[in-house]
C-alpha positions as a printed NumPy array, in Angstrom:
array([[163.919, -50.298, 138.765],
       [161.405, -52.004, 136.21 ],
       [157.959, -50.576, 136.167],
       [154.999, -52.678, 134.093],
       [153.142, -50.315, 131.468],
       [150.276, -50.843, 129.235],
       [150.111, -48.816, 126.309],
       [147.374, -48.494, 124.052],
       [148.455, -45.549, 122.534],
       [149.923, -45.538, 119.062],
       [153.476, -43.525, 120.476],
       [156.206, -45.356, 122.162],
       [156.268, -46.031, 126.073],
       [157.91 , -43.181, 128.165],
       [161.463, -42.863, 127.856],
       [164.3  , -40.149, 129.217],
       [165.484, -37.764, 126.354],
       [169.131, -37.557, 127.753],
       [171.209, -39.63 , 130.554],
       [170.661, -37.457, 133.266],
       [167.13 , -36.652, 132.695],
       [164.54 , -36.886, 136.249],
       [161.185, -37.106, 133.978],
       [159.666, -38.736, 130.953],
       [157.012, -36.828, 128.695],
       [153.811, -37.837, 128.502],
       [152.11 , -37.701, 125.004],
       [147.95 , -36.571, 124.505],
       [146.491, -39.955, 123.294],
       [144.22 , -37.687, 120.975],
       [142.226, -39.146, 117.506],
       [141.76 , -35.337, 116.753],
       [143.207, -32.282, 117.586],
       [142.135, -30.294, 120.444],
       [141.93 , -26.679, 121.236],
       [142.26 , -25.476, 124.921],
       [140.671, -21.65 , 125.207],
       [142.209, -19.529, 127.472],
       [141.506, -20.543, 131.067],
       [140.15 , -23.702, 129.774],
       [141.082, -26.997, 131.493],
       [140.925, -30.106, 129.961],
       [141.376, -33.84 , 131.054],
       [144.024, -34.987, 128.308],
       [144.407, -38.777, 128.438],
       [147.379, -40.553, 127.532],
       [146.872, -44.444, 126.872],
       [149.051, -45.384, 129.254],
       [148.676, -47.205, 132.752],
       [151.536, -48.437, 135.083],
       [151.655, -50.327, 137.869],
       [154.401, -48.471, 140.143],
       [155.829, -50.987, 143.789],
       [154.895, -49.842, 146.864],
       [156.84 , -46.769, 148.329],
       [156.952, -45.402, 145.043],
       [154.857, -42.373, 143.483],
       [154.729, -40.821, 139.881],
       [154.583, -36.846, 139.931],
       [152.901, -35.571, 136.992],
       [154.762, -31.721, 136.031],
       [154.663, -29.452, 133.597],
       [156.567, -29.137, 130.665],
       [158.594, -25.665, 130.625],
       [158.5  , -25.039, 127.104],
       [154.932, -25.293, 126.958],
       [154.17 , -22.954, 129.856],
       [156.985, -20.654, 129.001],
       [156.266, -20.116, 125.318],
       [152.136, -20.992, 125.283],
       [150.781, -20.782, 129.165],
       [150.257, -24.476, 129.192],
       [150.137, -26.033, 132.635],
       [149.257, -29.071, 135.123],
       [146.501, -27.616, 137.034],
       [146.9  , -29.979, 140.12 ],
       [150.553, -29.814, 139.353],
       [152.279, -31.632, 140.595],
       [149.868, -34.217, 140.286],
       [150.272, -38.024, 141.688],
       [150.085, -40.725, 140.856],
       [150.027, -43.606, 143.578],
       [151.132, -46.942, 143.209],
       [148.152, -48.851, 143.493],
       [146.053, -46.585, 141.098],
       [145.859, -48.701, 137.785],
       [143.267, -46.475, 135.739],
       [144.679, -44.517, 132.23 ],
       [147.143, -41.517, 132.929],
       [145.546, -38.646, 132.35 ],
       [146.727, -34.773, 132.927],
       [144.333, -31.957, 133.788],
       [146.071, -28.786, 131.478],
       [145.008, -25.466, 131.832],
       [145.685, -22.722, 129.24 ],
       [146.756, -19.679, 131.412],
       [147.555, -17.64 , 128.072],
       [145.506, -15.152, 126.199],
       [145.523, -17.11 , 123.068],
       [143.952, -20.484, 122.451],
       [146.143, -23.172, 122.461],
       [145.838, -26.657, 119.806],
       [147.178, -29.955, 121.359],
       [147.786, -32.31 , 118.481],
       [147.833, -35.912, 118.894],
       [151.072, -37.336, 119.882],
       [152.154, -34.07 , 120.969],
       [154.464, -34.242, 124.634],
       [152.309, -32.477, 127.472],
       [153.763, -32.78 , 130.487],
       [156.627, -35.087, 132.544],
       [155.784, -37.749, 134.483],
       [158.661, -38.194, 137.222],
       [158.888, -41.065, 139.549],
       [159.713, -40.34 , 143.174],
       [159.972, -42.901, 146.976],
       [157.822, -41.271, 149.507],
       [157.471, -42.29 , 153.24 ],
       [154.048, -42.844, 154.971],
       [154.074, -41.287, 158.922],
       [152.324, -42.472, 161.658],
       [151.335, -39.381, 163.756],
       [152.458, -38.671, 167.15 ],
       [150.091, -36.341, 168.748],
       [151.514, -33.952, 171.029],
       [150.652, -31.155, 173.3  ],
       [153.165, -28.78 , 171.523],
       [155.756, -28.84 , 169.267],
       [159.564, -28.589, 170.14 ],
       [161.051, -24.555, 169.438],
       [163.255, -23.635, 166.308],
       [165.121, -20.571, 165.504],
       [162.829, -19.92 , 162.926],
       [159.491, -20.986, 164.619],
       [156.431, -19.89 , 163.311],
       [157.875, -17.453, 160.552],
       [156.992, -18.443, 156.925],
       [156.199, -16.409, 153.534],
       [159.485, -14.475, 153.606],
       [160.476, -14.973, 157.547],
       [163.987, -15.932, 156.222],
       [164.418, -12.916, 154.105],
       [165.192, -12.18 , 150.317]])
């Protein structure tokens, strides 16, 4: 599937690090460093905009290594992206560590994954038809 990007940021477009990868990093779009305090969020932009067909959404994710090794996240993770949205891509981070954290410029901050979706048209109903499970959630099903 082709996708049209714009990129006025000084990195290369998006592309999958091995075969088989489901996401593409994003990289901060940044002129100067910049330091994220603990439990600071930030709006880190990216100098990129795509224009994604209909049916289609991109899920902005976090990166592992950055939240495993510095407490680096997506706050509204994941976030999305729909397709006719054609502002920059930017990615709210949050710094969940103890220690502030210094995103250079150029520097890969999250994955960007592109999914189909379905719109539904609701049915309203009177009640809904019985399951085994029914209404048991948050551990109904066991360990």
């Amino acid at each position: 599937m082709k996708v049209k990007i714009v990129n006025h940021s000084p990195y290369p477009c998006p592309a999958y690090a091995t075969p088989l990868s489901a996401g593409v990093d994003l990289r901060a779009n940044l002129t100067e460093p910049m330091v994220l305090q603990p439990l600071q969020r930030a709006l880190v932009p990216t100098g990129l905009y795509i224009a994604l067909p209909a049916g289609y959404e991109a899920q902005v994710r976090p990166r592992s290594g950055l939240a495993h090794k510095h407490g680096i996240t997506v706050l509204n993770s994941p976030g999305t992206i729909d397709a006719d949205y054609r502002g920059e891509l930017r990615t709210i981070l949050v710094n969940l560590s103890q220690d502030p954290f210094e995103i250079v410029p150029g520097e890969r901050i999250a994955q960007m994954v592109i999914a189909r979706h379905e719109q539904v048209e609701w049915e309203e109903v009177e009640q809904l038809d019985g399951t085994l499970r029914g209404e048991g959630g948050f551990g109904s099903t066991g360990k």
